[in-house]
Backbone as CSV, one residue per row, in Angstrom:
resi,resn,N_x,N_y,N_z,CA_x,CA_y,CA_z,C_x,C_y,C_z
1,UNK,16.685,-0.803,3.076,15.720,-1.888,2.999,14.463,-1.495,2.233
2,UNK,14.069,-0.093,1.894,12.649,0.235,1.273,13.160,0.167,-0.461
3,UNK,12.427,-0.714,-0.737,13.114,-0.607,-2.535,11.396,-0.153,-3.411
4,UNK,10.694,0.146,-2.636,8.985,0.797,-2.751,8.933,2.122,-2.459
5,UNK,8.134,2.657,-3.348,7.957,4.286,-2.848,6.818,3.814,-1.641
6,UNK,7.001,4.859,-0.794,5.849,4.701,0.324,4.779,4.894,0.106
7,UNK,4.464,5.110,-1.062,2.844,5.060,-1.173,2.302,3.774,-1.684
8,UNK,3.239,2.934,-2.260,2.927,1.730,-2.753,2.882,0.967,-1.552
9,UNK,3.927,0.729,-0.913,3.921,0.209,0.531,2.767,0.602,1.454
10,UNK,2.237,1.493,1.542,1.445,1.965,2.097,-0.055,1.219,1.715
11,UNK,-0.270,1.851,0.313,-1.587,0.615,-0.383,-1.334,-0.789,-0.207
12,UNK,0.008,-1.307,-0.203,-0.137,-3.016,0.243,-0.678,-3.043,2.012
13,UNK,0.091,-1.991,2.671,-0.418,-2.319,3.696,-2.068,-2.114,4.021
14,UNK,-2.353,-1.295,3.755,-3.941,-1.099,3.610,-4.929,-2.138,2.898
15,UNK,-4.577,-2.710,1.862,-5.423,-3.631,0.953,-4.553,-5.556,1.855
16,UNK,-3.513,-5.262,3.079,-3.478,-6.527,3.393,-4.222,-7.026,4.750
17,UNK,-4.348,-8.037,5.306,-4.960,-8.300,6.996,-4.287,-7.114,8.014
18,UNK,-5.382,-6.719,8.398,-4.456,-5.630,9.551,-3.843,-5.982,10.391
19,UNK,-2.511,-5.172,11.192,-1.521,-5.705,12.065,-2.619,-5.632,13.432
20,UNK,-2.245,-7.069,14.098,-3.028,-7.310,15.535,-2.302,-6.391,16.047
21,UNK,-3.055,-6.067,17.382,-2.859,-5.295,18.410,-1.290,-5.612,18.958
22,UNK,-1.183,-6.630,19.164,-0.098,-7.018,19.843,1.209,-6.877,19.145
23,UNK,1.076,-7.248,17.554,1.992,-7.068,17.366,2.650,-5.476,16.836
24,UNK,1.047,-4.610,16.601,1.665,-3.339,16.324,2.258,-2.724,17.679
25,UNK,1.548,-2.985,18.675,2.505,-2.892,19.708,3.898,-3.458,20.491
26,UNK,3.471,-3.950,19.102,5.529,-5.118,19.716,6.507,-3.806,18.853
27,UNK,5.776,-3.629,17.422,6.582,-2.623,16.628,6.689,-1.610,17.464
28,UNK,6.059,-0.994,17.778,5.718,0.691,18.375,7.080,0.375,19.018
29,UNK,6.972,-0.725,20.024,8.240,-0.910,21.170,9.512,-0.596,20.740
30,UNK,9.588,-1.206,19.721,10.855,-1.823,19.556,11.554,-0.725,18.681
31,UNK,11.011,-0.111,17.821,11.306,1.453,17.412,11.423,2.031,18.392
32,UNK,10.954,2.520,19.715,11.103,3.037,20.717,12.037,2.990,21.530
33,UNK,12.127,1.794,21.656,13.396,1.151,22.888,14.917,0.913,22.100
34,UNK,14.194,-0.226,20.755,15.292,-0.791,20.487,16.064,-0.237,19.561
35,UNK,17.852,-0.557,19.873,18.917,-0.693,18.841,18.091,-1.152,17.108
36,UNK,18.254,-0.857,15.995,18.586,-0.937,14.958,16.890,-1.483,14.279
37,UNK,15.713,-0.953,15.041,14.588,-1.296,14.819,14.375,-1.576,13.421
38,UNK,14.843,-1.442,12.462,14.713,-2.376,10.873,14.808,-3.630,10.733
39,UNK,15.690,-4.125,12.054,15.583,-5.413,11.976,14.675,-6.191,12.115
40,UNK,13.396,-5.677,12.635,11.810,-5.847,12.715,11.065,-6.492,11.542
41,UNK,11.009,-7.522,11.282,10.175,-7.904,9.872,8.795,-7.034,9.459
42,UNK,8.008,-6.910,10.456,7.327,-5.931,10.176,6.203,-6.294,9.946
43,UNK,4.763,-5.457,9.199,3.350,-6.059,9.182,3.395,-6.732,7.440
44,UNK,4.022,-6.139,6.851,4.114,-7.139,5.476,4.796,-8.068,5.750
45,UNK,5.897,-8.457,5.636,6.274,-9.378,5.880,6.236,-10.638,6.805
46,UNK,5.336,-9.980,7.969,4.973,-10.680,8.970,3.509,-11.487,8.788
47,UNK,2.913,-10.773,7.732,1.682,-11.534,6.855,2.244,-12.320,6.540
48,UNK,2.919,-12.018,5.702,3.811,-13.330,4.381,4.254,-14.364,5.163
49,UNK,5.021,-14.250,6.134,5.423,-15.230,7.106,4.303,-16.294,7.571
50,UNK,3.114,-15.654,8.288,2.105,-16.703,8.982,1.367,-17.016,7.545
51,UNK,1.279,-16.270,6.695,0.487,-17.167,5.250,0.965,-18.362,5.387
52,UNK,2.590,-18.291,4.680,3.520,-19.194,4.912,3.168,-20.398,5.954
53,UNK,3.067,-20.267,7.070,2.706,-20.866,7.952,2.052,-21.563,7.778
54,UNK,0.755,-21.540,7.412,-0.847,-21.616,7.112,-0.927,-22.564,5.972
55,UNK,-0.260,-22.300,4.660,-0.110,-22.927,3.893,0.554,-23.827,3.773
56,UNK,1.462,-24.090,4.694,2.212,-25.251,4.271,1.690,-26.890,5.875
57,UNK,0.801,-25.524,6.633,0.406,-26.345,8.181,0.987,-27.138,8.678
58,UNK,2.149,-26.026,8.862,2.987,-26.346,9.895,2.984,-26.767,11.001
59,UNK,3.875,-27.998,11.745,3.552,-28.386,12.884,4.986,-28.535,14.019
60,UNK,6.136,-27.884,12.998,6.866,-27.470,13.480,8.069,-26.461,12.857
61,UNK,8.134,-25.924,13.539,8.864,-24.412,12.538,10.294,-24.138,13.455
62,UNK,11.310,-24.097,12.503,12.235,-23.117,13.052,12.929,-21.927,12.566
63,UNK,13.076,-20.960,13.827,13.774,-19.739,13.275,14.664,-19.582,14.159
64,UNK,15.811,-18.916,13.203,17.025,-19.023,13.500,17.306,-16.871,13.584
65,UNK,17.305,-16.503,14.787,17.183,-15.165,14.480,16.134,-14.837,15.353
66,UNK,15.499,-14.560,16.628,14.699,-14.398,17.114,14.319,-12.316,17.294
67,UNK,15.224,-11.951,17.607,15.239,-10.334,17.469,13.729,-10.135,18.651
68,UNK,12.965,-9.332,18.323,12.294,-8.654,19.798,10.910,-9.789,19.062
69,UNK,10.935,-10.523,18.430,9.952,-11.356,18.806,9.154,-11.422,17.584
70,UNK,8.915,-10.701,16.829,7.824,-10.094,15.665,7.535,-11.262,14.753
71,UNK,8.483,-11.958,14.301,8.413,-13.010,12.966,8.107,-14.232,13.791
72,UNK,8.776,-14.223,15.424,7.955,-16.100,15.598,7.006,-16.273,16.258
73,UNK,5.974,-14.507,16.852,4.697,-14.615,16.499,4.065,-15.025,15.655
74,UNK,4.403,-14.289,14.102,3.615,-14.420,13.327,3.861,-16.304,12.510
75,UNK,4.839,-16.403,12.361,5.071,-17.558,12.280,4.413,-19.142,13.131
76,UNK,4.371,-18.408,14.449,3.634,-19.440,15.449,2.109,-19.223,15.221
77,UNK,1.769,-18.406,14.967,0.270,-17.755,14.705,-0.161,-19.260,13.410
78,UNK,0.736,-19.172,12.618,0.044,-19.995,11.683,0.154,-21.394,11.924
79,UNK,0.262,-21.986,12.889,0.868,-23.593,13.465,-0.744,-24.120,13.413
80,UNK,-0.320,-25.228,12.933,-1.600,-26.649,13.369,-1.734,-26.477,14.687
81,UNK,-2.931,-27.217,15.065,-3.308,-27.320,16.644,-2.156,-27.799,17.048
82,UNK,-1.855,-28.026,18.031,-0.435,-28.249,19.343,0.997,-28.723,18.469
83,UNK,0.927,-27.670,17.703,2.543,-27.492,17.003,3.803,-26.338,17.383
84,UNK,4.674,-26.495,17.167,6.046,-26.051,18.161,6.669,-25.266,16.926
85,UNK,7.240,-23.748,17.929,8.233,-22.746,16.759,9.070,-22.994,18.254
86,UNK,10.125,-23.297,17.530,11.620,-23.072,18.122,12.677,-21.781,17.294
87,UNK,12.462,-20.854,18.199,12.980,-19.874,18.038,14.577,-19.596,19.236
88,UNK,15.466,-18.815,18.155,16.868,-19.132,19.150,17.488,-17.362,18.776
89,UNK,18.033,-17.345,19.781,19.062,-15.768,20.032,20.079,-15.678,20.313
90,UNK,20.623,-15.420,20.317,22.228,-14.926,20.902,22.236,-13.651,21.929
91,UNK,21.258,-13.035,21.609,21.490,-11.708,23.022,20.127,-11.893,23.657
92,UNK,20.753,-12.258,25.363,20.137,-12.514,26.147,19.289,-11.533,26.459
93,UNK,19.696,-9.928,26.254,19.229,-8.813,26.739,17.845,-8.652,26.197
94,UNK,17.474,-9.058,24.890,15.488,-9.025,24.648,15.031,-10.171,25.261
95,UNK,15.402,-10.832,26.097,14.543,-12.120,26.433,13.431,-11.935,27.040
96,UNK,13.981,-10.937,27.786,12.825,-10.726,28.659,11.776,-9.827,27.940
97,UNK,11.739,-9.421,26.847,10.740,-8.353,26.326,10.287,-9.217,25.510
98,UNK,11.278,-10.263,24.620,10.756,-11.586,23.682,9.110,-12.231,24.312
99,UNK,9.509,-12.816,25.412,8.579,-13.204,26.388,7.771,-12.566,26.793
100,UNK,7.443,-11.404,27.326,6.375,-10.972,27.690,5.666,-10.761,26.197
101,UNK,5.884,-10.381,24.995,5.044,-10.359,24.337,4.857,-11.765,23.889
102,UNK,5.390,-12.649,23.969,4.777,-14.262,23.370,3.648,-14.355,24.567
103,UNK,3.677,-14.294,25.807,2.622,-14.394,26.526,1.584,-13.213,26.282
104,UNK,1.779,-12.327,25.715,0.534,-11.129,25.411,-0.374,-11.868,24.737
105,UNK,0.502,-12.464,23.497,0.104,-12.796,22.074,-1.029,-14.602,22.391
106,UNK,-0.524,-15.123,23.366,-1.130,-16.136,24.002,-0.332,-17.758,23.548
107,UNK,1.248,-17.441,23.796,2.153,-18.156,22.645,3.010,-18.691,23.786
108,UNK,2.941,-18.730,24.770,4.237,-19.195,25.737,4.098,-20.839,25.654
109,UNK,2.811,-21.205,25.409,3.260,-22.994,25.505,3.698,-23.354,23.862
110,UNK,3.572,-22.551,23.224,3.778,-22.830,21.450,4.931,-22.730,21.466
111,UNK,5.520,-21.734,22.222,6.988,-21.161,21.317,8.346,-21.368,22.299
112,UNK,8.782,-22.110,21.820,10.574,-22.638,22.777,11.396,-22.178,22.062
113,UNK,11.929,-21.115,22.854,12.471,-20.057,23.281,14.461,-20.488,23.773
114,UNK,14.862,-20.349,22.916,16.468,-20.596,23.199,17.378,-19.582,22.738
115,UNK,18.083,-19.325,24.255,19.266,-18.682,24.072,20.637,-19.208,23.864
116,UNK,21.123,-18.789,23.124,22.667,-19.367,22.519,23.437,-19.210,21.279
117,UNK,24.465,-19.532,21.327,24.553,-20.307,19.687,23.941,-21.272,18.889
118,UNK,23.457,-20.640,18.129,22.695,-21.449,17.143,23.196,-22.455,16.380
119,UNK,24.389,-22.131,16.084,25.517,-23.474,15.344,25.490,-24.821,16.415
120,UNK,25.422,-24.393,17.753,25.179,-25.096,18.727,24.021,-25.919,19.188
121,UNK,22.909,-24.678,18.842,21.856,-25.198,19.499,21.122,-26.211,18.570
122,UNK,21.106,-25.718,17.358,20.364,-26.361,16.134,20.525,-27.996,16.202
123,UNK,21.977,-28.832,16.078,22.093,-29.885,15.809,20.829,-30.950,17.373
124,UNK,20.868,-30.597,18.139,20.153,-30.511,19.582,18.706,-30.848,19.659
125,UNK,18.120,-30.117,18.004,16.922,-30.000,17.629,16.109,-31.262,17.238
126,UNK,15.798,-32.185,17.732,15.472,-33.432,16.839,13.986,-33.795,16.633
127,UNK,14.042,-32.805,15.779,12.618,-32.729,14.805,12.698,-32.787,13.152
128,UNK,11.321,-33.127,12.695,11.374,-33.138,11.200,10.405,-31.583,11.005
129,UNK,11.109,-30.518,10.566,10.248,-29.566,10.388,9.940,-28.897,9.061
130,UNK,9.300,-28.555,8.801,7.709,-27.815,8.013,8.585,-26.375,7.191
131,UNK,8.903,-25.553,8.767,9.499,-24.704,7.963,10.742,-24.113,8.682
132,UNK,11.964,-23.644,8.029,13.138,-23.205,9.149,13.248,-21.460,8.039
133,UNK,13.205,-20.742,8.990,12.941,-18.853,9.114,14.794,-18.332,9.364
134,UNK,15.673,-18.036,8.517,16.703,-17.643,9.130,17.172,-16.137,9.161
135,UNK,17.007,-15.462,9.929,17.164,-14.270,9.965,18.531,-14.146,11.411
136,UNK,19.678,-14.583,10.887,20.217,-13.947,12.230,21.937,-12.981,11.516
137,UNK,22.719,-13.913,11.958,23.726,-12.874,11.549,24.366,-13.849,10.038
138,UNK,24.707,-12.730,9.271,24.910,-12.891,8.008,25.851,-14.108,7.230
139,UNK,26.992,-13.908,8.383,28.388,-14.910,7.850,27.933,-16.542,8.050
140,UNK,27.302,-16.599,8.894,26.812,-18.132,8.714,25.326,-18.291,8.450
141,UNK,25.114,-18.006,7.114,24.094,-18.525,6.521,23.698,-19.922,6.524
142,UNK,25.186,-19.590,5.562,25.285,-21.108,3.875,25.444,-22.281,5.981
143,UNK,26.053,-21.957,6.597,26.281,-22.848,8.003,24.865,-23.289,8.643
144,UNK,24.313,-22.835,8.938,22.860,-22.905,9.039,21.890,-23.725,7.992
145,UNK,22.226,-23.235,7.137,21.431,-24.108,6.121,21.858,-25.259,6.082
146,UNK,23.142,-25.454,6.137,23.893,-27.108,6.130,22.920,-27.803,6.877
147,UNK,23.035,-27.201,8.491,22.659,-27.861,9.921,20.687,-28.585,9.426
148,UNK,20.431,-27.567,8.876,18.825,-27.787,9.106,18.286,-28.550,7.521
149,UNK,19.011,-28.688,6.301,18.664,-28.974,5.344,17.954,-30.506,5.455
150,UNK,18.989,-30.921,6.092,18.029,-32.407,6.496,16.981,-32.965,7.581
151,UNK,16.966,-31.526,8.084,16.180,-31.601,8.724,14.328,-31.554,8.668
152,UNK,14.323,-30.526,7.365,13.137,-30.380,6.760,12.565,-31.333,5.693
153,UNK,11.889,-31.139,5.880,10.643,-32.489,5.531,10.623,-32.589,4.113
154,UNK,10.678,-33.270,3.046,10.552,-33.337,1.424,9.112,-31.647,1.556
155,UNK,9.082,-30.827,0.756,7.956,-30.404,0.269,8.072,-29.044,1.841
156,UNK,9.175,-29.358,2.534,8.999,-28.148,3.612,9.933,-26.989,3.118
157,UNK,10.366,-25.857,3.751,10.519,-24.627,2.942,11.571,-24.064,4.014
158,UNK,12.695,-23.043,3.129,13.998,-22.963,3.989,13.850,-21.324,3.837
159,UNK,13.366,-20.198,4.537,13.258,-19.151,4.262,14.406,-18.040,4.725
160,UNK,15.276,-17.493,3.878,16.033,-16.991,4.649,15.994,-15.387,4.163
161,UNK,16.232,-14.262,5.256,15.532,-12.626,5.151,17.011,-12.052,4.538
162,UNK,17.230,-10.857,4.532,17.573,-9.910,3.860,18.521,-10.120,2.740
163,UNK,18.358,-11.260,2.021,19.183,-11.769,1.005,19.346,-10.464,-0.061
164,UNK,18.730,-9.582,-0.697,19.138,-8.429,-0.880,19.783,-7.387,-0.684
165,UNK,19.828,-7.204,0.591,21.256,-6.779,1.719,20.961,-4.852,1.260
166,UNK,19.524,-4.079,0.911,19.377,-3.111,0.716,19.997,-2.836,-0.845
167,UNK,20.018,-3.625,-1.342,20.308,-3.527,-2.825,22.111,-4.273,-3.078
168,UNK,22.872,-4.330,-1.801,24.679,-4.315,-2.143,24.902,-5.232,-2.727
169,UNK,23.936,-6.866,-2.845,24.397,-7.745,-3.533,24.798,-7.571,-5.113
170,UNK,23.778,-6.357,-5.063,23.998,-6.027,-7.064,25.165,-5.433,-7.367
171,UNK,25.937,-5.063,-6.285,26.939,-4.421,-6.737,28.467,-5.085,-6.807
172,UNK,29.270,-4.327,-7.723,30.422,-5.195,-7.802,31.324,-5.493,-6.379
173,UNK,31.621,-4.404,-5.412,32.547,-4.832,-4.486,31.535,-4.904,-3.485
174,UNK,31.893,-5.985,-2.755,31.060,-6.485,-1.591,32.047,-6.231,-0.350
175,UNK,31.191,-6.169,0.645,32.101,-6.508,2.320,31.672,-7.591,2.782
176,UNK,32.028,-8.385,3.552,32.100,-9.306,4.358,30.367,-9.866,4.339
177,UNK,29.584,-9.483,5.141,28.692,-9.709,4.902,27.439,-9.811,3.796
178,UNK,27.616,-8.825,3.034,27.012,-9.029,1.786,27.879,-9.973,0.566
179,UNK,28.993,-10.182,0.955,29.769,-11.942,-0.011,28.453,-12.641,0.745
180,UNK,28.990,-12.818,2.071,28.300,-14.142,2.540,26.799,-14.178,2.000
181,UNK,25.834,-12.825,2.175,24.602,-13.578,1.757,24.407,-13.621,-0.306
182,UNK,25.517,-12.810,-1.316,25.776,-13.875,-2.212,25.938,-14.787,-2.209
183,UNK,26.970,-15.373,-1.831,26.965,-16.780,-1.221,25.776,-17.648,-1.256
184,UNK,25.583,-17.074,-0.372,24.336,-17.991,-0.402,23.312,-18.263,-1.028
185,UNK,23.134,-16.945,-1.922,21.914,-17.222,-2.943,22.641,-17.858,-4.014
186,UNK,23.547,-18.100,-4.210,24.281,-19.020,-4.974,24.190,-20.085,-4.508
187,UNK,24.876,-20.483,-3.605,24.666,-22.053,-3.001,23.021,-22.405,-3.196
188,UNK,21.873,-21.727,-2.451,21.011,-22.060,-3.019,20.518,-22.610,-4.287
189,UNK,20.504,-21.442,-5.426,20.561,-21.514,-6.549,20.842,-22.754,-7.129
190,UNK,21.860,-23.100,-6.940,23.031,-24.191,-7.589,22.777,-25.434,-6.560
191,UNK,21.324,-25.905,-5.490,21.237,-26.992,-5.178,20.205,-27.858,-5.646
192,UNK,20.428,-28.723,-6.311,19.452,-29.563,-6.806,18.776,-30.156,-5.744
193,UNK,18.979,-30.285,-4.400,17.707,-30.651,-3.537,16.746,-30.065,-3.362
194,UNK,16.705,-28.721,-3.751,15.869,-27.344,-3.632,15.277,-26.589,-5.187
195,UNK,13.870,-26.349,-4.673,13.614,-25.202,-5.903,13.454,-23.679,-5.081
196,UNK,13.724,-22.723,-5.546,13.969,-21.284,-5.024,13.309,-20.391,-6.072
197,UNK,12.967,-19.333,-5.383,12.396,-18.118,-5.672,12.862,-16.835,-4.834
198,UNK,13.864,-16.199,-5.643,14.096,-14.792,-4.217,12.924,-13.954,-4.521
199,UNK,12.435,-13.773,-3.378,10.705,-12.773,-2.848,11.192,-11.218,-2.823
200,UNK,11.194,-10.334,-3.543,11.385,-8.800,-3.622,10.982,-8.284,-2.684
201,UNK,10.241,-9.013,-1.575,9.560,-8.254,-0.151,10.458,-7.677,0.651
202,UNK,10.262,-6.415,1.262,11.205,-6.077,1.990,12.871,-5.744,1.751
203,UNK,13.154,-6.464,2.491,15.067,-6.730,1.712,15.419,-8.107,1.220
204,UNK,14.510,-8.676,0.751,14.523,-9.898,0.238,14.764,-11.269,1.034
205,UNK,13.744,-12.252,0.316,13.576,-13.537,1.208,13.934,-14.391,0.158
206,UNK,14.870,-15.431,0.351,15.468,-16.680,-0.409,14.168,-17.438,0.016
207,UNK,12.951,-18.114,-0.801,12.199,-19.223,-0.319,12.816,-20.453,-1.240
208,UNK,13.037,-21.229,-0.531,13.737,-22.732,-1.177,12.544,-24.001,-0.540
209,UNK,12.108,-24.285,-1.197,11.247,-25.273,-1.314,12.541,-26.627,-1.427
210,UNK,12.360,-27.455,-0.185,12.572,-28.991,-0.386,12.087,-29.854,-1.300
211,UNK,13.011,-30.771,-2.125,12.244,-31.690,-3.224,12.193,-32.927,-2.615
């Protein structure tokens, strides 16, 4: 996922808003405790996210991918006054750590919190939203995007994370998961309801702007 020498990374992080308390302590955690801690969006990207937020004033957001919590802080951080992030998981086992830091952060009436399938839960959703965040498992992207495309608002934004896949998309033979998120930057690409920009941040973010 680092396609930056660390010193460059390092000066972005220094010259960007510093990571709140809460959430450098959500990181500290989750390197600590958790399975496969990269999956962590992190303090750059977690800027970029509530910018995101901010800029487009959001009043309702979804992410698809909840992980130990990090992105629908920062994401909820940037909401209009009494606006809603619906955030969803599949493993029940961070819920309880999800939650205590949304209540650290001062986010428990902002942020609805669902466990399940997301192929499931999404259609369920009956909102017009701002922005939909997809970070969960790889093979149903382009599926996800179906569910929520009409859901977002003309001029709202479809953000989806590691579309770079640590560089494998560039390469000729793919596995299973890195087809699928080709895939998808293709399907993107190739939709005239959408304008797109893949973001070099991190392991890469598909932003697709609604027309």
């Amino acid at each position: 996922m680092k396609f930056l020498p660390d010193e460059i990374e390092d000066y972005a992080a220094k010259f960007s808003t510093k990571e709140e308390d809460v959430l450098a302590k959500l990181n500290r955690e989750t390197h600590i405790k958790i399975m496969l801690p990269q999956m962590l969006s992190g303090h750059i990207q977690g800027n970029f996210l509530k910018m995101m937020s901010h800029m487009v004033q959001a009043k309702r957001i979804l992410e698809i991918g909840t992980y130990t919590g990090y992105s629908a802080i920062c994401l909820a951080q940037g909401l209009n006054e009494n606006g809603k992030l619906y955030t969803i998981d599949i493993n029940a086992e961070l819920e309880d750590m999800c939650r205590r830091y949304f209540d650290e952060a001062g986010l428990n009436e902002t942020i609805d919190f669902r466990i399940g399938n997301a192929l499931e839960i999404i259609p369920n959703i009956d909102e017009e939203l701002d922005i939909v965040f997809i970070d969960a498992d790889k093979l149903n992207y382009s599926n996800y995007y179906d569910l929520v495309i009409d859901k977002v608002r003309p001029g709202g934004f479809i953000i989806a994370d590691n579309v770079l896949w640590s560089g494998k998309v560039c390469q000729k033979e793919h596995d299973k998961d890195t087809a699928a998120l080709h895939a998808y930057n293709v399907k993107i690409t190739e939709d005239d309801r959408v304008e797109n920009y893949l973001v070099p941040i991190r392991d890469g973010l598909m932003v697709a702007r609604k027309l």
